[in-house]
PDB file as gemmi writes it, atoms N, CA and C in Angstrom:
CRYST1    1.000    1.000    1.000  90.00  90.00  90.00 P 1                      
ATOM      1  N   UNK A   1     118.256 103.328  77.557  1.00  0.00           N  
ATOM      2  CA  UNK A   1     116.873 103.378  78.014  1.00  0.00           C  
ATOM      3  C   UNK A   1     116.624 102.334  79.102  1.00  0.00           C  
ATOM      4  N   UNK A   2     117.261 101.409  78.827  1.00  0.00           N  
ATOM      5  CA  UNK A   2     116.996  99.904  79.849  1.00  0.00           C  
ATOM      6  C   UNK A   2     117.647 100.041  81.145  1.00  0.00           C  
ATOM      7  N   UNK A   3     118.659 101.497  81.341  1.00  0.00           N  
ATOM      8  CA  UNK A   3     119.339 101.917  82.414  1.00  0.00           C  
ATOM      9  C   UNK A   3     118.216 102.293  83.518  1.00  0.00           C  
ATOM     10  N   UNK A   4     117.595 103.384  82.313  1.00  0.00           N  
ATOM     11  CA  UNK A   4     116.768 104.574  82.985  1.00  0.00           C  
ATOM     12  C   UNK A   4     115.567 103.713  84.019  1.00  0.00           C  
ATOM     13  N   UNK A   5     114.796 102.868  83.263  1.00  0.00           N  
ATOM     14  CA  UNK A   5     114.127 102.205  84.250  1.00  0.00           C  
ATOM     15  C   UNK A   5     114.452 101.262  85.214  1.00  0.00           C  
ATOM     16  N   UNK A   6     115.601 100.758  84.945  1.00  0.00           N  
ATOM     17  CA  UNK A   6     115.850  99.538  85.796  1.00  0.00           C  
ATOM     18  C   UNK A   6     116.724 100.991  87.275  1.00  0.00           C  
ATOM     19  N   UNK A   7     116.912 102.493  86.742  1.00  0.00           N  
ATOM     20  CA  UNK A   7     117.258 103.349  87.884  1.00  0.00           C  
ATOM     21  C   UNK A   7     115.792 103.510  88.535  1.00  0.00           C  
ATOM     22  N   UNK A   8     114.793 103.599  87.566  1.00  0.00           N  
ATOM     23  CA  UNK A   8     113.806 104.630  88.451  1.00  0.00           C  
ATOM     24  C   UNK A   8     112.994 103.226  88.731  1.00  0.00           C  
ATOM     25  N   UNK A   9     113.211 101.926  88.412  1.00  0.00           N  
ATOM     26  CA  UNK A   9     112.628 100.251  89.615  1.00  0.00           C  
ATOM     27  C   UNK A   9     113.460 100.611  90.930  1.00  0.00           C  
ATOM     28  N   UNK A  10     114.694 100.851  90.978  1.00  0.00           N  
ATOM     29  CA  UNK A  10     115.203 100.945  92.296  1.00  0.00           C  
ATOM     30  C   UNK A  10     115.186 102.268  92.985  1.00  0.00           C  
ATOM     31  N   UNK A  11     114.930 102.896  92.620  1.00  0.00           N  
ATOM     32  CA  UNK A  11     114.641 104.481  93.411  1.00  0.00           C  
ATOM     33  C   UNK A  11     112.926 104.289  93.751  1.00  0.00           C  
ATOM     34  N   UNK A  12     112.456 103.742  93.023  1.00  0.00           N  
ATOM     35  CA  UNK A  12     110.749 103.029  93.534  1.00  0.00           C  
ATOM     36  C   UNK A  12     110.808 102.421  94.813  1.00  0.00           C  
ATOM     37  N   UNK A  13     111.688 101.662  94.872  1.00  0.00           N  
ATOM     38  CA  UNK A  13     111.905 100.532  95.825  1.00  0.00           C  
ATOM     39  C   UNK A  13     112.432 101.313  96.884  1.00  0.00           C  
ATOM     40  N   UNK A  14     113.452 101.851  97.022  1.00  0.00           N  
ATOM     41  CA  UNK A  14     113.639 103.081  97.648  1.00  0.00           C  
ATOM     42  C   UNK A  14     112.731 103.985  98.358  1.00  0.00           C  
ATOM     43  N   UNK A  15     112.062 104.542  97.681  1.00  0.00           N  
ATOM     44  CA  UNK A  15     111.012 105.398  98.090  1.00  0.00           C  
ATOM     45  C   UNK A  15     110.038 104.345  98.773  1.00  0.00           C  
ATOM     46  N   UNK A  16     109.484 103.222  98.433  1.00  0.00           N  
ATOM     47  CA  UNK A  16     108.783 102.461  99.089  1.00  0.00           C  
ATOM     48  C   UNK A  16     109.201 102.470 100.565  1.00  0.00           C  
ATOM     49  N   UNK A  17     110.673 102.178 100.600  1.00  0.00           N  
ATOM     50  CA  UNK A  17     110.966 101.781 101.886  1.00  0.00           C  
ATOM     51  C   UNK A  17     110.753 102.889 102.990  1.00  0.00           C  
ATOM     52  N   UNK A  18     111.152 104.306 102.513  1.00  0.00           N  
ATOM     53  CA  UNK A  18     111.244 105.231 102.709  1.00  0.00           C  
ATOM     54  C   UNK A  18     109.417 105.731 103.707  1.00  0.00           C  
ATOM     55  N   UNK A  19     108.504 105.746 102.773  1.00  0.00           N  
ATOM     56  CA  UNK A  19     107.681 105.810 103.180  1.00  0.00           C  
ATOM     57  C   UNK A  19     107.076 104.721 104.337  1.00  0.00           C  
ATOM     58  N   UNK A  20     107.474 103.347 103.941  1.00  0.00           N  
ATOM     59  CA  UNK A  20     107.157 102.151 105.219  1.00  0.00           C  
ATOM     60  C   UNK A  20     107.795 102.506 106.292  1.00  0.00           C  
ATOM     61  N   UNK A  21     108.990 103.276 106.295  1.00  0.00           N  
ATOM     62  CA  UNK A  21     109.920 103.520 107.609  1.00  0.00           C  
ATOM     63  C   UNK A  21     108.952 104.714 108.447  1.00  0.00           C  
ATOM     64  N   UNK A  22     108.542 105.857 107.679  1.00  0.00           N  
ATOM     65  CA  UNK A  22     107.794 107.038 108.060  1.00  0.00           C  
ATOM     66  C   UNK A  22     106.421 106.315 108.516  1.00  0.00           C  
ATOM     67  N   UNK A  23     105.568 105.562 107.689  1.00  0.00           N  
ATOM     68  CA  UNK A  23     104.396 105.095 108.268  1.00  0.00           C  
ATOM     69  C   UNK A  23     104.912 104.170 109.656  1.00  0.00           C  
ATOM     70  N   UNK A  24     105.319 103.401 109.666  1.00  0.00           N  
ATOM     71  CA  UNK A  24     106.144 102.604 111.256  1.00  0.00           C  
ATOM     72  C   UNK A  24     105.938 103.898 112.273  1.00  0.00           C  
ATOM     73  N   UNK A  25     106.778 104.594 111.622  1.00  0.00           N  
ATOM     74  CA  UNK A  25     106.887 105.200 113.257  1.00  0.00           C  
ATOM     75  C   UNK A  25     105.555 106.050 113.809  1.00  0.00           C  
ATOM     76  N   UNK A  26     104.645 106.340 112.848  1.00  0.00           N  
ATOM     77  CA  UNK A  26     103.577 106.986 113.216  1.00  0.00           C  
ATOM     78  C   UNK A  26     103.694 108.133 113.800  1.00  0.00           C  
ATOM     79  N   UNK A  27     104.850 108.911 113.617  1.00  0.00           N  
ATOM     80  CA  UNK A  27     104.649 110.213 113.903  1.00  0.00           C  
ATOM     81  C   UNK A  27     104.151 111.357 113.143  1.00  0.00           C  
ATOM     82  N   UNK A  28     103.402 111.540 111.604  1.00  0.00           N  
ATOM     83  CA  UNK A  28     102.801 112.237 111.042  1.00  0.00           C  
ATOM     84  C   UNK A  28     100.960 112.032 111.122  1.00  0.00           C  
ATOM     85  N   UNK A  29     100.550 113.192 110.292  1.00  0.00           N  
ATOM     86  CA  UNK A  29      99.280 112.944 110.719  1.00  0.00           C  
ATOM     87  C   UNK A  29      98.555 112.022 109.745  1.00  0.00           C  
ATOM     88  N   UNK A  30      97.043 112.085 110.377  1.00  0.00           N  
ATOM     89  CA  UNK A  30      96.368 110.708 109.633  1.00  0.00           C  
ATOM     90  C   UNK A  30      96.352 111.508 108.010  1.00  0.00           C  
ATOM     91  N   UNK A  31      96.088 112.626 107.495  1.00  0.00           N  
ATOM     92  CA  UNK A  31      96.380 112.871 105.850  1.00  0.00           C  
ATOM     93  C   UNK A  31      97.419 112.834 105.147  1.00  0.00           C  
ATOM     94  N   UNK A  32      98.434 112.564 106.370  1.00  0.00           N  
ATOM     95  CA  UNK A  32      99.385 112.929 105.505  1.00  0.00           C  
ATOM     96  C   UNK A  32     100.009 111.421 105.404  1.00  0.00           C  
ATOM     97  N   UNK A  33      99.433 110.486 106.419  1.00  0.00           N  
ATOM     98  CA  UNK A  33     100.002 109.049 105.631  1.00  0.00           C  
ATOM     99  C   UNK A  33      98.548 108.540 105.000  1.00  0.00           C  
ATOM    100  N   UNK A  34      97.534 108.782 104.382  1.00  0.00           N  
ATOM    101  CA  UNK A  34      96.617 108.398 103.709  1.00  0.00           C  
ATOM    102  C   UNK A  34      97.296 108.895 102.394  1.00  0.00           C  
ATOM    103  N   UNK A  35      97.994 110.313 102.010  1.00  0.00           N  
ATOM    104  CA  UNK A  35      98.874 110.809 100.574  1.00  0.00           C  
ATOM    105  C   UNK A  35     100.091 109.461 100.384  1.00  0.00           C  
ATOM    106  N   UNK A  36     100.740 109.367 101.630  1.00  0.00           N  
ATOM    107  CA  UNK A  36     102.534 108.777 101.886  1.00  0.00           C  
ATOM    108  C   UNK A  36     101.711 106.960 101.377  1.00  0.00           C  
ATOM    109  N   UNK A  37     100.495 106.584 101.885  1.00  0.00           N  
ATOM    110  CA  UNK A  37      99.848 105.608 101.411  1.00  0.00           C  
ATOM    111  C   UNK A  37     100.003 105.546 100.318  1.00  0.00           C  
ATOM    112  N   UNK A  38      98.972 106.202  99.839  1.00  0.00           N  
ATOM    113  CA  UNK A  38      98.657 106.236  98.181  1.00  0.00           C  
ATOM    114  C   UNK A  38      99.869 106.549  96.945  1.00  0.00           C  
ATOM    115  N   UNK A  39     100.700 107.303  97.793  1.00  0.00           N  
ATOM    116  CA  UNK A  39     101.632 107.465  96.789  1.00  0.00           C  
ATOM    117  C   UNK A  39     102.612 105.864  97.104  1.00  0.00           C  
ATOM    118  N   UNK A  40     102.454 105.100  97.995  1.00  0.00           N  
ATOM    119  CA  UNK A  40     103.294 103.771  97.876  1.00  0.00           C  
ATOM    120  C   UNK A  40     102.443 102.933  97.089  1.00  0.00           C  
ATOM    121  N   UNK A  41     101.335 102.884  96.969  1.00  0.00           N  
ATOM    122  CA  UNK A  41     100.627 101.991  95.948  1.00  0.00           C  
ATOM    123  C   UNK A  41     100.971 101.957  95.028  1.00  0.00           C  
ATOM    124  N   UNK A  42     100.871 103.091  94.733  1.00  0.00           N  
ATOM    125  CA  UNK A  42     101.264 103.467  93.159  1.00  0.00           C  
ATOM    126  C   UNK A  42     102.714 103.129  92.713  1.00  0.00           C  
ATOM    127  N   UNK A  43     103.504 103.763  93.578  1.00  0.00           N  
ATOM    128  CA  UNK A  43     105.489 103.211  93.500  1.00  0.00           C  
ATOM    129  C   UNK A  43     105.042 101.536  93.364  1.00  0.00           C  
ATOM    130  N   UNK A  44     104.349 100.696  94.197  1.00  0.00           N  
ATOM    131  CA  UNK A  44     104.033  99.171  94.404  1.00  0.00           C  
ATOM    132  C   UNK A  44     103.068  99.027  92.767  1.00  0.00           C  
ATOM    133  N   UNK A  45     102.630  99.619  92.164  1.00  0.00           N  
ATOM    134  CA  UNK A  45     102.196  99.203  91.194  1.00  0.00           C  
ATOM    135  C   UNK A  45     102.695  98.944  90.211  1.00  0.00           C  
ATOM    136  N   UNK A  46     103.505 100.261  89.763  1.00  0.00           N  
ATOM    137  CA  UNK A  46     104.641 100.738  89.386  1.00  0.00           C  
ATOM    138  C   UNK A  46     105.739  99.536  88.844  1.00  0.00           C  
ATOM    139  N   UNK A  47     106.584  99.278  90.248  1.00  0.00           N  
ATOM    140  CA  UNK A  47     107.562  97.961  90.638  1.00  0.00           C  
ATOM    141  C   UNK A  47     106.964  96.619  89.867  1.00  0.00           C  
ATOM    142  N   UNK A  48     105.600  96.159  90.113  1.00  0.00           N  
ATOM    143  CA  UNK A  48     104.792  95.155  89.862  1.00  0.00           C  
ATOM    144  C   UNK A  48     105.159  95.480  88.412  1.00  0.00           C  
ATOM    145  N   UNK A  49     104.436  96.030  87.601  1.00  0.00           N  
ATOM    146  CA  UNK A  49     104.639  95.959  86.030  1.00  0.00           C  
ATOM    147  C   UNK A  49     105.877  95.965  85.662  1.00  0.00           C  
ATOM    148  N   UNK A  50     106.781  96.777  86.291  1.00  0.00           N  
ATOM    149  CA  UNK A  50     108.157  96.574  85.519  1.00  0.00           C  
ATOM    150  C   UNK A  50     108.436  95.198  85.629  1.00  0.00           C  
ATOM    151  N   UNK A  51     108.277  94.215  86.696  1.00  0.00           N  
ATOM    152  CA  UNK A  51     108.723  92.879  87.050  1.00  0.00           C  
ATOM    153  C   UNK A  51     107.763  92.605  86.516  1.00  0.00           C  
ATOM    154  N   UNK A  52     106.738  92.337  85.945  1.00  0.00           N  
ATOM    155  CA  UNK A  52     106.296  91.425  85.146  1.00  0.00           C  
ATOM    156  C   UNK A  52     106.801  91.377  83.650  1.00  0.00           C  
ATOM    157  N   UNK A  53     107.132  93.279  83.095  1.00  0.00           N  
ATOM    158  CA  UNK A  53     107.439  92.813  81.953  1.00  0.00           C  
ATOM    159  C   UNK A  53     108.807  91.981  81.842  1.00  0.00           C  
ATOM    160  N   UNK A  54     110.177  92.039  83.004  1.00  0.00           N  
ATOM    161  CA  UNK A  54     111.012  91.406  83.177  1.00  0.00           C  
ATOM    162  C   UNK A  54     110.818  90.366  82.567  1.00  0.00           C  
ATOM    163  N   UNK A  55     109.726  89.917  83.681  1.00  0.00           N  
ATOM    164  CA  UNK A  55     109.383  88.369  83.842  1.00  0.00           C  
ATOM    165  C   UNK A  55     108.649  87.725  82.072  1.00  0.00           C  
ATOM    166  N   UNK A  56     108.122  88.680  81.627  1.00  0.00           N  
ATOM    167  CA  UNK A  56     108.092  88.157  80.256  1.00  0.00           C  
ATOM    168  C   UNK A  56     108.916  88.041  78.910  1.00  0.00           C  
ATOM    169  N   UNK A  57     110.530  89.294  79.463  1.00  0.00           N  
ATOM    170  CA  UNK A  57     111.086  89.297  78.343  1.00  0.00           C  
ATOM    171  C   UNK A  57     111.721  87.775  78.684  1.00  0.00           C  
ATOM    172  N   UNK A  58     112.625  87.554  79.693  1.00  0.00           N  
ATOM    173  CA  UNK A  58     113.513  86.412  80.279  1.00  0.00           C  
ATOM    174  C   UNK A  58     112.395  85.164  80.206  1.00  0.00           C  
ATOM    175  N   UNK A  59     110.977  84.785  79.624  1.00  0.00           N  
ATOM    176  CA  UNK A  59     110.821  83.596  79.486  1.00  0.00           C  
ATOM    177  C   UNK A  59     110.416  83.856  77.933  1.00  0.00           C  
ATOM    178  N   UNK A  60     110.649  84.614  77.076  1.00  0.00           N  
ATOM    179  CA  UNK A  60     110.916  84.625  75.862  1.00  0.00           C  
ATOM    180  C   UNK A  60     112.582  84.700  75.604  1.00  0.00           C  
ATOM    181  N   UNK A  61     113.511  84.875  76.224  1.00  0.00           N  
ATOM    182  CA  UNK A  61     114.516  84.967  75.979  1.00  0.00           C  
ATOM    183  C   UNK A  61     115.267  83.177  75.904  1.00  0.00           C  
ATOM    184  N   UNK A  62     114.122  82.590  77.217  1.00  0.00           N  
ATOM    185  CA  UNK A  62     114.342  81.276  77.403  1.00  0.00           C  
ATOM    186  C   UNK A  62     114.044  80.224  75.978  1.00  0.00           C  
ATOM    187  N   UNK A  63     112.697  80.859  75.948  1.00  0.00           N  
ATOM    188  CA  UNK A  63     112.193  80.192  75.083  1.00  0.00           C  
ATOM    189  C   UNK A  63     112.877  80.020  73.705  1.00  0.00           C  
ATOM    190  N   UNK A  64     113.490  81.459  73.229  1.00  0.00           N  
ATOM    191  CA  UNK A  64     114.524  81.725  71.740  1.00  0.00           C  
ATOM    192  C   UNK A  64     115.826  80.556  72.459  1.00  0.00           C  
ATOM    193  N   UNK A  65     115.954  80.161  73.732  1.00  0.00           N  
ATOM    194  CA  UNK A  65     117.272  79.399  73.479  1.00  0.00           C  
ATOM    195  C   UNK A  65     116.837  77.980  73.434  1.00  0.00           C  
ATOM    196  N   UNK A  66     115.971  77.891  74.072  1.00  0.00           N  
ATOM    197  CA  UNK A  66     115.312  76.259  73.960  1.00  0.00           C  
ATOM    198  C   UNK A  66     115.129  75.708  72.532  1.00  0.00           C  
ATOM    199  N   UNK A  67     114.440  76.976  71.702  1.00  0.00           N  
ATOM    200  CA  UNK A  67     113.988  76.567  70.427  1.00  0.00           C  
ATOM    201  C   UNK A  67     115.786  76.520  69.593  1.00  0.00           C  
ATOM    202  N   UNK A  68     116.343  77.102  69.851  1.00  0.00           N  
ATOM    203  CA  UNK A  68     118.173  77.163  69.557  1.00  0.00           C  
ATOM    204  C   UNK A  68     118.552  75.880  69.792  1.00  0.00           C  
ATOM    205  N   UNK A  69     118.376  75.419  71.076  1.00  0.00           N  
ATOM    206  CA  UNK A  69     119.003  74.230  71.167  1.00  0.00           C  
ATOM    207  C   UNK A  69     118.067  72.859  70.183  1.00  0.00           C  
ATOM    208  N   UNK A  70     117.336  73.042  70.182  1.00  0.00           N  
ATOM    209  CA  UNK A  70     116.121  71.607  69.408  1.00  0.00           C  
ATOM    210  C   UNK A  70     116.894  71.940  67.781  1.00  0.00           C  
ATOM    211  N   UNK A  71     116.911  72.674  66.882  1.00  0.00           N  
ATOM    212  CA  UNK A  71     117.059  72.911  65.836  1.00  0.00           C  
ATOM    213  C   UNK A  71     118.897  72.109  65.536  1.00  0.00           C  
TER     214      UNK A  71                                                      
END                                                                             
């Protein structure tokens, strides 16, 4: 399971880029990068929560070794 998301964090990231490369060049129309927008928010929202929960398992993971080492 811990595969599956840490595939579909980097295919996010991916697609992010994907769409920043298409918005750069400005060759589509204005609806269709207001969709290519909105759908990067969301991939960017997306990314954000997975890295936070990261960020909370690895300072509980810290924390189980700190309390390891004191004992």
């Amino acid at each position: 399971m811990a595969k599956k998301k840490e595939n579909s964090f980097e295919s996010s990231l991916q697609r992010l880029q994907e769409i920043s490369d298409i918005l750069e060049r400005g060759e589509i129309s204005l609806e269709e990068s207001i969709k290519l927008y909105e759908e990067g928010i969301n991939l960017a929202k997306n990314c954000y929560s997975t890295l936070k929960e990261a960020e909370l398992k690895v300072t509980e993971i810290k924390k189980q070794f700190e309390n390891g080492l004191k004992q």
